[in-house]
C-alpha positions as CSV (number, residue, x, y, z in Angstrom):
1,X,0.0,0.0,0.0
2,X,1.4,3.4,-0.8
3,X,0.6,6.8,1.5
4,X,1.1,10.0,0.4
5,X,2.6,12.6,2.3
6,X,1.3,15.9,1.0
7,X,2.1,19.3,2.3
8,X,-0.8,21.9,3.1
9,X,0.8,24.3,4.1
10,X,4.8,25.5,5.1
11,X,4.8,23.5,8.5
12,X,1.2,21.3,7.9
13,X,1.1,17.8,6.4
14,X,-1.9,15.5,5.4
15,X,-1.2,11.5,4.8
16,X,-3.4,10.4,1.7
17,X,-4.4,8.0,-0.4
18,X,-7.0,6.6,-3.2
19,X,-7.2,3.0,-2.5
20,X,-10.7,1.6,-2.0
21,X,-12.3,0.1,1.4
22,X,-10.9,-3.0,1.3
23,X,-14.0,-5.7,1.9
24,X,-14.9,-5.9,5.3
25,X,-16.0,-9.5,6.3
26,X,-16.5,-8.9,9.7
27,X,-19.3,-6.2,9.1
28,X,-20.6,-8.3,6.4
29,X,-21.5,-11.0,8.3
30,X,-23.8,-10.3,11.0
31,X,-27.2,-8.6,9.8
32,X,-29.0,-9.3,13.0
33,X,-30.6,-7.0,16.0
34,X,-29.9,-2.9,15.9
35,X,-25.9,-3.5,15.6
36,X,-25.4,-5.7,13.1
37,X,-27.8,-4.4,10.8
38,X,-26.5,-1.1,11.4
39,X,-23.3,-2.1,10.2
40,X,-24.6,-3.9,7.5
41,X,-26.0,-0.5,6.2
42,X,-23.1,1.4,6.8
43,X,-20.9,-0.9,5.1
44,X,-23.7,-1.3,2.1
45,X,-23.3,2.7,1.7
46,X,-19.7,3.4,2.0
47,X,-18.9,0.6,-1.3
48,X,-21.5,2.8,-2.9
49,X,-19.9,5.5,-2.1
50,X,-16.8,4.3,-3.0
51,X,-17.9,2.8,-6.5
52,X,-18.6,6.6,-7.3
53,X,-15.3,8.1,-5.9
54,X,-14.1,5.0,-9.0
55,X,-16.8,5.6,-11.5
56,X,-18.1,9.3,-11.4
57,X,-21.3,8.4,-11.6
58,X,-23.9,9.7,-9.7
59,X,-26.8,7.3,-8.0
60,X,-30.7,9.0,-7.9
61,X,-31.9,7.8,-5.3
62,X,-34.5,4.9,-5.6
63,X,-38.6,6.4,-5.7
64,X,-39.5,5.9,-1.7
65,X,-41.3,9.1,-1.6
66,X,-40.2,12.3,0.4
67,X,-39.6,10.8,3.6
68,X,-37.5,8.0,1.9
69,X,-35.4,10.2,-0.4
70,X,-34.8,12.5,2.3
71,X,-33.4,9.7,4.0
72,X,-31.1,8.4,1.0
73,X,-29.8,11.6,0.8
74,X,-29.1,12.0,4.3
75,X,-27.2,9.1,4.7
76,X,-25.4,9.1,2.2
77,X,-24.3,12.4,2.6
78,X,-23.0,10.7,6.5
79,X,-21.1,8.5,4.1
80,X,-19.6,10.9,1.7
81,X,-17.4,12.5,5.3
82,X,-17.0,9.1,6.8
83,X,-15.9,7.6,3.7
84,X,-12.7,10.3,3.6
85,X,-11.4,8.3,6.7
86,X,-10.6,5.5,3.7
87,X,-6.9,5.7,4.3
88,X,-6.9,4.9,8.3
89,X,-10.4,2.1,7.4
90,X,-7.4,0.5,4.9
91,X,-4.3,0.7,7.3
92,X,-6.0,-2.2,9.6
93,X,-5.3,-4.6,7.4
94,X,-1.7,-3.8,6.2
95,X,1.8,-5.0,7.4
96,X,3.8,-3.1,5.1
97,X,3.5,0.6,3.5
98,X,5.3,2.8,1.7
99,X,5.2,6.3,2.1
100,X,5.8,8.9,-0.9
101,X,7.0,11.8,0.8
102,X,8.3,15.5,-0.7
103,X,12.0,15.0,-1.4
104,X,13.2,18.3,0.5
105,X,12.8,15.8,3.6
106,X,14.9,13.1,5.2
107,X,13.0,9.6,5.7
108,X,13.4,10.0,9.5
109,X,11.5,13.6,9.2
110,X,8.7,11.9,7.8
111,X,8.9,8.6,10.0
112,X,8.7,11.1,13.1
113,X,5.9,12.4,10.9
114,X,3.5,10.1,10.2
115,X,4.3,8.6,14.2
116,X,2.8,11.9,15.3
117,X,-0.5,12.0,12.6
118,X,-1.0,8.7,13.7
119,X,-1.1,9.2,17.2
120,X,-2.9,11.9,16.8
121,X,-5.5,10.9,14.5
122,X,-6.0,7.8,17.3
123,X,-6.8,10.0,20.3
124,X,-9.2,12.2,18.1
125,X,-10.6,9.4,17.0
126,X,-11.2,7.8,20.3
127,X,-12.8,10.3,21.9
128,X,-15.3,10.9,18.9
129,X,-16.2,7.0,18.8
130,X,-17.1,7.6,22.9
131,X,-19.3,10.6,22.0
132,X,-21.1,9.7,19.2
133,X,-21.5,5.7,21.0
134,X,-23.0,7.8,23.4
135,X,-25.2,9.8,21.6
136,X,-26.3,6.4,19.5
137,X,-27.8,4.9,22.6
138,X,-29.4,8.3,24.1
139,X,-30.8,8.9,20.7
140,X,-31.6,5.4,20.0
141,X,-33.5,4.8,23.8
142,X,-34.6,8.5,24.2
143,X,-36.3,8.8,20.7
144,X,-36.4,5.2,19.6
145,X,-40.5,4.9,21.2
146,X,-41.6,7.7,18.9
147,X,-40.2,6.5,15.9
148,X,-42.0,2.7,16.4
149,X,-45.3,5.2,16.7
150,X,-44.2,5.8,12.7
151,X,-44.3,2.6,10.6
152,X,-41.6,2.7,7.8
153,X,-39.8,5.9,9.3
154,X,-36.1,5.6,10.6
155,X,-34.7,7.1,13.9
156,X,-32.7,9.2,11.7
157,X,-30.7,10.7,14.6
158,X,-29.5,7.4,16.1
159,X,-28.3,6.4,12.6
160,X,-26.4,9.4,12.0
161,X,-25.1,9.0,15.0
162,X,-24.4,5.6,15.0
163,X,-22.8,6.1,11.3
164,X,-20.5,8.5,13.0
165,X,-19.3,6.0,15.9
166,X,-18.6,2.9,13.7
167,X,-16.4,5.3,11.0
168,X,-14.8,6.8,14.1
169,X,-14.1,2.9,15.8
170,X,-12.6,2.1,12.5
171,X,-9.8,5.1,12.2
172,X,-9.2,4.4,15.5
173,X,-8.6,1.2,14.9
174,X,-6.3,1.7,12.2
175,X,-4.5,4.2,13.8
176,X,-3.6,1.9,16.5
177,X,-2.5,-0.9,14.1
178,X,-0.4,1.3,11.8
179,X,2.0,2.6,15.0
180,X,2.0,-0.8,16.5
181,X,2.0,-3.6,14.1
182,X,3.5,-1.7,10.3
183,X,6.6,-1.4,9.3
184,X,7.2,1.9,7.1
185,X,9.5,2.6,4.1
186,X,9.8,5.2,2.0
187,X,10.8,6.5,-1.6
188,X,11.2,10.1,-2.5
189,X,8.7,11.6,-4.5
190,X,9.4,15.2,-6.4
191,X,6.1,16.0,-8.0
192,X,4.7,16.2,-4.0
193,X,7.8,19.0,-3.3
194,X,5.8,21.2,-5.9
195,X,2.9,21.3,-4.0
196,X,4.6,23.4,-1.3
197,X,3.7,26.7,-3.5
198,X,0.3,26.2,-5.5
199,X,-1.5,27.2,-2.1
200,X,-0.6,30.6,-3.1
201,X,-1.5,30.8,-7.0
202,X,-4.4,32.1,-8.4
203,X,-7.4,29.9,-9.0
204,X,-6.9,29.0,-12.7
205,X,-3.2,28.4,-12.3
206,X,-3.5,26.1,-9.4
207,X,-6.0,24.1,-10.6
208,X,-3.9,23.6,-14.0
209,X,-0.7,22.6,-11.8
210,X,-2.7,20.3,-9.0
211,X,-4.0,18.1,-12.4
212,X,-0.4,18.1,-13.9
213,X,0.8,17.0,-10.7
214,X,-2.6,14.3,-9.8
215,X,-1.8,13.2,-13.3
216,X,2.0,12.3,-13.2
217,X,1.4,10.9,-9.6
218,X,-2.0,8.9,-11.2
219,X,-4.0,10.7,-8.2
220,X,-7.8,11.2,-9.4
221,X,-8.9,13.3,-6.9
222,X,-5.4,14.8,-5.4
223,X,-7.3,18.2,-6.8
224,X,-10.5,18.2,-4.1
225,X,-8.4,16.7,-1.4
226,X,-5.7,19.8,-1.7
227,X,-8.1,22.1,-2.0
228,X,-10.5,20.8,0.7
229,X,-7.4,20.7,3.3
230,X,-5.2,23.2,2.7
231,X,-7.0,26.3,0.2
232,X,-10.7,26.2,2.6
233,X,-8.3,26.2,5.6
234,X,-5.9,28.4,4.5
């Protein structure tokens, strides 16, 4: 598997990358009771989300009327942002990566790094997976009554917020594998050094150098990532 270290900023860095959710068997598996059909759902979304990060295409949702459409739309827009957590979902299942990194660094720069993203990435994502657990089971006792008043209408706040946990369990979870259990190597990569200064270009000229550089690094959507992490937060 190959990471990307791409630099945001003059001191900021972002690890990437554009491999698919690898199948999850373990979600898969169980449909049964609130959990595992909860899972089942999440994991039904995120491949579709996923087939149109590879595709372009875009889904309508299926006729279910307004209630159901809103629905669709809801959740998969919960899917869309948890599906951007691809890179930490796909680290729980590696042994070995390779990291691309800007070749104005040393190896041991980036080793130091990615230690600290990762470590970082794992607290955040810890103490998200305890809120939102939390707020699944107040949302899911507290409102789940009212809802069973409504035949064919979902407690759309316990699965938003139980969307939220299981996305959050899983970057924790590869967090916690990548520091502990991978072992890291590195290659140089120059087109990633030219990133440093496109930040600062005008909107036409940056776009035109992030696709030269997605296209010579074979990066589909490098483009909306850097200008997602680094332009709207710049």
């Amino acid at each position: 598997m190959d990471v990307f270290v791409i630099p945001v900023a003059a001191d900021r860095y972002e690890l990437y990358c554009e491999q698919p959710v690898a199948e999850d068997v373990e979600f898969e598996a169980d449909r049964t009771g609130i959990i595992g059909k909860l899972r089942y759902r999440f994991t039904r979304m995120v491949r579709a989300v996923e087939e149109r990060h590879r595709t372009g295409a875009h889904v309508e949702p299926s006729p279910k009327g307004l209630i159901g459409r809103f629905q669709d739309r809801a959740m998969a827009w919960v899917a869309e942002r948890i599906a951007e957590q691809r890179l930490l979902w796909n680290l729980r299942g590696q042994t070995a990566v390779v990291a691309a990194y800007p070749n104005d660094m040393t190896f041991d720069q980036i080793q130091v790094l990615i230690r600290q993203t990762l470590q970082h990435d794992y607290q955040r994502h810890f103490r998200w997976t305890v809120i939102d657990g939390f707020l699944f089971f107040v949302t899911f006792v507290a409102l789940g009554p009212l809802f069973l008043l409504i035949p064919g209408i979902a407690n759309l706040p316990a699965i938003y917020f139980g969307f939220r946990a299981i996305g959050h369990f899983l970057s924790m979870r590869g967090a916690a594998h990548a520091l502990r259990r991978v072992t890291w190597s590195g290659r140089e990569c120059p087109p990633l050094t030219e990133l440093r200064a496109i930040a600062g270009l005008e909107q036409n000229e940056r776009e035109a150098e992030l696709h030269d550089i997605a296209t010579r690094l074979r990066l589909e959507h490098l483009p909306r990532f850097f200008d997602r992490v680094a332009i709207s937060q710049s």
